[in-house]
BALOBA-1460 file (C-alpha; in Angstrom, 3 decimals):
// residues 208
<rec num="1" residu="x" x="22.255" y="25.499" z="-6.873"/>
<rec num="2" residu="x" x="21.066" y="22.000" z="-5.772"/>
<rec num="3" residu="x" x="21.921" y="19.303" z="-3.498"/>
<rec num="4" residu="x" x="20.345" y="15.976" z="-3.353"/>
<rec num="5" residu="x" x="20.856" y="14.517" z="0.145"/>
<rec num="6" residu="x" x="18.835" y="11.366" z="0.533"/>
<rec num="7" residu="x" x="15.338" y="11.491" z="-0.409"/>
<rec num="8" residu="x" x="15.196" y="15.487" z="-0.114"/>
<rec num="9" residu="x" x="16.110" y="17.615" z="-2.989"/>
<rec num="10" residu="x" x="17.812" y="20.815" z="-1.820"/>
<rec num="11" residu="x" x="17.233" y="23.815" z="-4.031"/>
<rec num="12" residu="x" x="19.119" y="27.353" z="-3.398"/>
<rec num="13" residu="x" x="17.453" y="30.132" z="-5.560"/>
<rec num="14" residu="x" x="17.812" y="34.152" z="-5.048"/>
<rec num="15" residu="x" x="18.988" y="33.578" z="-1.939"/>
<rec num="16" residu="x" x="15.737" y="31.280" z="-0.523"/>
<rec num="17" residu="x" x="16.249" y="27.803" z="0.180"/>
<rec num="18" residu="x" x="13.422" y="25.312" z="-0.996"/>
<rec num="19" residu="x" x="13.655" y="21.626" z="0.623"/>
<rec num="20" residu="x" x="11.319" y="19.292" z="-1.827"/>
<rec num="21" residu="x" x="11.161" y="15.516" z="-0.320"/>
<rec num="22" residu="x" x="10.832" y="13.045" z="-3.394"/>
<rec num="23" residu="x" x="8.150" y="10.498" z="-3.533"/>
<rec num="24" residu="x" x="9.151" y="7.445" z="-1.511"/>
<rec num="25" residu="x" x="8.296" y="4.852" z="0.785"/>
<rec num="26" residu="x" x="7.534" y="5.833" z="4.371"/>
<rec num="27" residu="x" x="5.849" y="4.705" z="7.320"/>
<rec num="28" residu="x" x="2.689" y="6.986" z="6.385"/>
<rec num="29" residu="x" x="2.805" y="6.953" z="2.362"/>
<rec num="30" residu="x" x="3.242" y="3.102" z="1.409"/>
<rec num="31" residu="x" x="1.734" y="4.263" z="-2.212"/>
<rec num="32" residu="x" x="1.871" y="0.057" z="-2.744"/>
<rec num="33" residu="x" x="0.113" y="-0.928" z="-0.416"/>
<rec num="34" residu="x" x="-2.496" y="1.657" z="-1.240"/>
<rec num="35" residu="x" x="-2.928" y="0.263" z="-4.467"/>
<rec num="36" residu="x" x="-3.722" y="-3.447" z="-2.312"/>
<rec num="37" residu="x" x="-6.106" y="-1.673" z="-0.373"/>
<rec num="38" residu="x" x="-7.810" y="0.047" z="-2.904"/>
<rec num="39" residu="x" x="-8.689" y="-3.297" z="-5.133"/>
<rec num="40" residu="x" x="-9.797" y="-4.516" z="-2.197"/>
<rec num="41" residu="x" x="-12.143" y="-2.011" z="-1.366"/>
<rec num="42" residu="x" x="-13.461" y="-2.061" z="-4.446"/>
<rec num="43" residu="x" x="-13.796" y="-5.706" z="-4.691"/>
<rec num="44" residu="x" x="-15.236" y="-6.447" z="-1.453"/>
<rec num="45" residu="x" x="-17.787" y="-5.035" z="0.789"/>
<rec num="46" residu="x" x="-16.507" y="-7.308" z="3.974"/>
<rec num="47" residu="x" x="-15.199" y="-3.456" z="5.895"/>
<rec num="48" residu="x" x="-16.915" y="-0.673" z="7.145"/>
<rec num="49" residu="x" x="-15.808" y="3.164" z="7.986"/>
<rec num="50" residu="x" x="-15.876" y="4.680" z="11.609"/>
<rec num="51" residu="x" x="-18.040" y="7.473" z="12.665"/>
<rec num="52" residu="x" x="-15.476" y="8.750" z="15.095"/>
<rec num="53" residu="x" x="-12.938" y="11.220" z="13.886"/>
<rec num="54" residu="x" x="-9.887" y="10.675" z="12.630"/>
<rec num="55" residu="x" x="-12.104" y="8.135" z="10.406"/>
<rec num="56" residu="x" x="-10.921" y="4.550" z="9.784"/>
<rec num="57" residu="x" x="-10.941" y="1.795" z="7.866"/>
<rec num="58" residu="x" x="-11.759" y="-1.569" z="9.424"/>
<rec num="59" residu="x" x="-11.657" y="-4.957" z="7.691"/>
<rec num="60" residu="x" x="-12.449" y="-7.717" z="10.572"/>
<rec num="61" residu="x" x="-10.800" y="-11.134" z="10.203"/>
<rec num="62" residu="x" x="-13.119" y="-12.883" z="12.849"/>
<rec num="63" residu="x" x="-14.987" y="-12.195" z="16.024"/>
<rec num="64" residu="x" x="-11.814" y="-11.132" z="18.100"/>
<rec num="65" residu="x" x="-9.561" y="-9.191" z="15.851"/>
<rec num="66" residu="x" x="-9.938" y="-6.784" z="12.594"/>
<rec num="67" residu="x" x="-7.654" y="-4.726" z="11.138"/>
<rec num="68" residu="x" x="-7.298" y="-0.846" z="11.235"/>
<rec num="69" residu="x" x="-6.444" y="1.559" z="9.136"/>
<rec num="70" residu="x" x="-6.175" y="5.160" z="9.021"/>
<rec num="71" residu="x" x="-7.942" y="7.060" z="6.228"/>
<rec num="72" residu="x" x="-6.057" y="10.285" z="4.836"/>
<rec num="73" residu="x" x="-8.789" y="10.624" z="2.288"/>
<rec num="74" residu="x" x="-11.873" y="8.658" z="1.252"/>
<rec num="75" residu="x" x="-12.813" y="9.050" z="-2.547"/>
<rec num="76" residu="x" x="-16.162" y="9.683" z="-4.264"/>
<rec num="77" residu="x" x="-13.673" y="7.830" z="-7.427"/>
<rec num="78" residu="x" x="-12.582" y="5.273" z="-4.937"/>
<rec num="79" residu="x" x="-9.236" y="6.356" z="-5.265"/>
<rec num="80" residu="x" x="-9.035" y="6.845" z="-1.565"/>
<rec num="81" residu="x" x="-5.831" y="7.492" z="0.560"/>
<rec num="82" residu="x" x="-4.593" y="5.481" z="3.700"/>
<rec num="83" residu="x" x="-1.720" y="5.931" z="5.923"/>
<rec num="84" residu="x" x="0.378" y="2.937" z="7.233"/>
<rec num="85" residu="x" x="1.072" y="1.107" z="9.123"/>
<rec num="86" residu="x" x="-2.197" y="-0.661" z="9.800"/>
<rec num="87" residu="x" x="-3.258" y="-2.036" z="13.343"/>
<rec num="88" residu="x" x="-4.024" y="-5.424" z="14.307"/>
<rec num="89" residu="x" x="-6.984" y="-5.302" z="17.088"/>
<rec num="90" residu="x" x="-7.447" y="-7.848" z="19.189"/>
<rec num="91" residu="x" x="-9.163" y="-8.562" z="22.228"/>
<rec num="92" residu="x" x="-6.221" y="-8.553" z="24.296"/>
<rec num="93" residu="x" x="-5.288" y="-4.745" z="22.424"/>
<rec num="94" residu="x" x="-3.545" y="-3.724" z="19.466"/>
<rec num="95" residu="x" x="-0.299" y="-3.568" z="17.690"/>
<rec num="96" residu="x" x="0.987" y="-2.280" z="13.850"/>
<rec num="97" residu="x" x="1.615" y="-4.529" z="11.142"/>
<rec num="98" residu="x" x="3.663" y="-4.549" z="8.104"/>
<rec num="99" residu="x" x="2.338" y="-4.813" z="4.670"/>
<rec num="100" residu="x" x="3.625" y="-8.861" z="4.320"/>
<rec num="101" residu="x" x="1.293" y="-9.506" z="7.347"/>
<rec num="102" residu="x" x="-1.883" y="-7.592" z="6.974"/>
<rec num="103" residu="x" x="-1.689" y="-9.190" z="3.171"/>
<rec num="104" residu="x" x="-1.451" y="-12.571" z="4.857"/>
<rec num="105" residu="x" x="-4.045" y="-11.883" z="7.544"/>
<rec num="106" residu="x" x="-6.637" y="-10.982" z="4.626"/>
<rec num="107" residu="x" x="-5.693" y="-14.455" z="2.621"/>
<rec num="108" residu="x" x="-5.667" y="-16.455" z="5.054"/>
<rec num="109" residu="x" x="-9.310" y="-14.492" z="6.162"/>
<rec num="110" residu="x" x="-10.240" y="-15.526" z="2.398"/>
<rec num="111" residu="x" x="-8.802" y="-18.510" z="2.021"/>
<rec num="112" residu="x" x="-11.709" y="-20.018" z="5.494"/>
<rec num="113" residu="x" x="-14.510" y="-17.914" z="4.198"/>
<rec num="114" residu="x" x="-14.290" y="-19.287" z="0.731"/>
<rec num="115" residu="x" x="-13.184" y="-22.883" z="1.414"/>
<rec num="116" residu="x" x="-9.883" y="-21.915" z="-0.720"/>
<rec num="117" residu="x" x="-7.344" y="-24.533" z="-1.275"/>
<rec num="118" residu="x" x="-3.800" y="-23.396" z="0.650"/>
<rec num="119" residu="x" x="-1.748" y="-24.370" z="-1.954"/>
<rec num="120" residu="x" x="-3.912" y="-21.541" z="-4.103"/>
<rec num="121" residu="x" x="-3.908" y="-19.428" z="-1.872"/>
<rec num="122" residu="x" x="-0.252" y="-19.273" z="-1.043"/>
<rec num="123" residu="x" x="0.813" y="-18.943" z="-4.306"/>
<rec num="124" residu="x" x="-1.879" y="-15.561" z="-4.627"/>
<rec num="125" residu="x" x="-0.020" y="-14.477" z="-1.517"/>
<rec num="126" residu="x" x="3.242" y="-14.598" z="-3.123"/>
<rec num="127" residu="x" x="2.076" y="-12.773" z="-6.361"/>
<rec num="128" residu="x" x="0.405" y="-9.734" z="-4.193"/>
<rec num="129" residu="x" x="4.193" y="-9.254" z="-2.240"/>
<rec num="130" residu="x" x="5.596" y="-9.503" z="-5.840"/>
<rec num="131" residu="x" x="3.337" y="-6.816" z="-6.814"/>
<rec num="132" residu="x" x="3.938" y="-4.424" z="-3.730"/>
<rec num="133" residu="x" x="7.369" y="-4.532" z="-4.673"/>
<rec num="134" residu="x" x="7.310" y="-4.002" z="-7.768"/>
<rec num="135" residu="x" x="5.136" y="-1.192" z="-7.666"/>
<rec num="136" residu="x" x="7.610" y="0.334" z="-4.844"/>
<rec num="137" residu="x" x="10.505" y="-0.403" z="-7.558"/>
<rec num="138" residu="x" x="8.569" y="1.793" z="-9.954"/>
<rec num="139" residu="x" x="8.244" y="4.175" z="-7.506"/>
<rec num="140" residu="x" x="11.880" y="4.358" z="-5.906"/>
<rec num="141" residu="x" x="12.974" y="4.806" z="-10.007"/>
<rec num="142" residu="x" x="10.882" y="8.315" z="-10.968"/>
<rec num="143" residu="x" x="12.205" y="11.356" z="-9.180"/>
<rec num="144" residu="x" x="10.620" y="13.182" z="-11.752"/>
<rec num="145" residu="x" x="7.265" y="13.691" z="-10.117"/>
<rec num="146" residu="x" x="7.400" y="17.121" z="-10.007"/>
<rec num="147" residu="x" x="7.550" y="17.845" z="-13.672"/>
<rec num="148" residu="x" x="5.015" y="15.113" z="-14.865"/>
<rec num="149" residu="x" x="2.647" y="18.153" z="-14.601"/>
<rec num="150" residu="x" x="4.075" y="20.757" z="-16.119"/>
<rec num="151" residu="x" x="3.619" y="20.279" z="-19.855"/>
<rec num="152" residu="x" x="1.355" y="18.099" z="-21.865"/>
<rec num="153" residu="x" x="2.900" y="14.739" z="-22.260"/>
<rec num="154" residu="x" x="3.085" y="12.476" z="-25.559"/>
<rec num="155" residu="x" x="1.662" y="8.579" z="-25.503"/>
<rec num="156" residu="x" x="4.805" y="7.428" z="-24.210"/>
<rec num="157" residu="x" x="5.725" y="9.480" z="-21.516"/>
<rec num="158" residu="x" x="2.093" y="9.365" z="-20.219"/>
<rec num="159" residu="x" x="1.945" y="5.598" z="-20.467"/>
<rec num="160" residu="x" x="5.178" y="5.685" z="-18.643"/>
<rec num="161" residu="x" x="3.807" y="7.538" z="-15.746"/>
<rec num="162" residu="x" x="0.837" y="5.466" z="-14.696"/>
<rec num="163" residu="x" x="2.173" y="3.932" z="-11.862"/>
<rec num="164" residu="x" x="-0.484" y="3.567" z="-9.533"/>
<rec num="165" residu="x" x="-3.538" y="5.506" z="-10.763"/>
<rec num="166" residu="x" x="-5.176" y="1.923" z="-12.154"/>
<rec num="167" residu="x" x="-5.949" y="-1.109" z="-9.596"/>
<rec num="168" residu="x" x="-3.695" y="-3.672" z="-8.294"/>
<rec num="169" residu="x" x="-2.760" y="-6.385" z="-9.831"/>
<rec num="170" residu="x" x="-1.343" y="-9.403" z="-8.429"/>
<rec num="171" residu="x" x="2.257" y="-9.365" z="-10.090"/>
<rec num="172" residu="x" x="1.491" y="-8.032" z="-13.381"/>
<rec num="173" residu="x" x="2.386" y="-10.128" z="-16.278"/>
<rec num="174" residu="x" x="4.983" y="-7.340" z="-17.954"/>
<rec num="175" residu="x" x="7.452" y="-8.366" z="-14.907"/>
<rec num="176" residu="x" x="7.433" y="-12.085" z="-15.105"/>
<rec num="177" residu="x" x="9.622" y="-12.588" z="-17.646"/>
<rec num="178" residu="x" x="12.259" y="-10.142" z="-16.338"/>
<rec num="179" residu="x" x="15.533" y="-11.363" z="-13.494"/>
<rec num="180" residu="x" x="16.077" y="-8.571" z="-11.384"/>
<rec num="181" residu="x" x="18.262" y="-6.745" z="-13.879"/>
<rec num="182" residu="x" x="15.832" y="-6.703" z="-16.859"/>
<rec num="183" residu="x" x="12.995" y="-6.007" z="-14.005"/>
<rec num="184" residu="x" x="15.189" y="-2.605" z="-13.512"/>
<rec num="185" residu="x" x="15.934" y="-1.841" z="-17.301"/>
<rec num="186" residu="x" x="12.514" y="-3.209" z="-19.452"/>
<rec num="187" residu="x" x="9.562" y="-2.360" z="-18.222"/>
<rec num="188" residu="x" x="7.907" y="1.011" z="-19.600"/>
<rec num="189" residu="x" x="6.953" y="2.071" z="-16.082"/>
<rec num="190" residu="x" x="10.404" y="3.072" z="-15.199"/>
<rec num="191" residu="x" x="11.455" y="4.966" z="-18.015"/>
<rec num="192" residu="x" x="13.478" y="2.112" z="-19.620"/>
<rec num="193" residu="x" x="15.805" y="2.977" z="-22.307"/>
<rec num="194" residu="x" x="14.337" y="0.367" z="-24.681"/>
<rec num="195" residu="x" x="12.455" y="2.059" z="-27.296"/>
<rec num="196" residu="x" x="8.616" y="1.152" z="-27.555"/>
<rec num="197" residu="x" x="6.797" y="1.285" z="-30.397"/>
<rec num="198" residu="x" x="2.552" y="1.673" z="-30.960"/>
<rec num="199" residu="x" x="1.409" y="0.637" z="-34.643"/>
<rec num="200" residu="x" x="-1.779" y="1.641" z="-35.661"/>
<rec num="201" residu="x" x="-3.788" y="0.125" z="-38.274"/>
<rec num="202" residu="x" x="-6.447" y="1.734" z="-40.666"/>
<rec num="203" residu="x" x="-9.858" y="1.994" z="-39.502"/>
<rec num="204" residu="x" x="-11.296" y="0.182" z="-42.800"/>
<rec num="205" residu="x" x="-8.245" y="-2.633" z="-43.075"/>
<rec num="206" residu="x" x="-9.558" y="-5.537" z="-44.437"/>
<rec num="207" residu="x" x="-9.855" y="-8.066" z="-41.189"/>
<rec num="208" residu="x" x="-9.492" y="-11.198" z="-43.369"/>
């Protein structure tokens, strides 16, 4: 027998009771903003690791204040693992932040470093929360998690579950097009019911 209450999946079997929480978004496991973090990690070399345990992540933003964040796991692939939310240090102490503001704390870091123009960089800033999100509505849409590894999986269905293993990318292109409707229905990441199809060509085609 199962339940589904929530985000937990209740499952009654020979008389044992398994409780399996779905993937979603929580305090600790903002998978999006991972993603951010990640790319920028990769990108940048502007943050350094503590040598105190449990290890951090710091990126400053100036003299007086850096962020903080708490690392789960730190890659030799660079696929590392952080848990949220981050903290704002200052001078005066510290306090958490939310994804929209650390992302506008690092811009707006960018943006004096690099002589950016605002206009630029505001528009950037609006892609990356596009982004987040829609990475989060990829997320919130697969409750099939569990099963991705069970069997071998054809083209599609692998294609479809790459949410977050690649880096982030301000507001990928395949969602611009879409209203919030198509945005839920279209894209391959979510299992859409549109069929997809790959064509292949022959090796030796003529390319005239």
């Amino acid at each position: 027998m199962r339940n589904l209450i929530g985000k937990i999946r209740i499952i009654i079997t020979s008389g044992i009771c398994l409780i399996m929480t779905l993937p979603t978004k929580t305090s600790a496991l903002d998978v999006a903003a991972q993603c951010f973090l990640n790319s920028l990690v990769r990108e940048t070399k502007d943050w350094r690791l503590t040598e105190y345990q449990p290890t951090e992540l710091i990126i400053p933003l100036g003299e007086q204040q850096a962020l903080h964040f708490r690392v789960a796991y730190f890659s030799p692939t660079q696929h590392h693992r952080f848990e949220f939310p981050a903290r704002l240090v200052t001078a005066s102490g510290s306090h958490s932040v939310d994804f929209a503001t650390l992302s506008r704390l690092i811009v707006d870091k960018l943006q004096h470093q690099l002589l950016l123009p605002a206009t630029s960089c505001e528009t950037f800033h609006q892609r990356v929360m596009e982004s987040h999100a829609h990475t989060q509505q990829a997320i919130d849409a697969r409750h099939d998690w569990a099963a991705l590894r069970e069997k071998a999986l054809n083209f599609g269905e692998a294609e479809q579950a790459l949410l977050v293993g690649h880096a982030f990318h301000p507001a990928p292109k395949s969602h611009e097009p879409f209203n919030p409707a198509g945005g839920r229905t279209l894209p391959a990441g979510l299992r859409a019911p549109l069929p997809a199809a790959v064509v292949c060509g022959e090796q030796n085609a003529d390319r005239r």
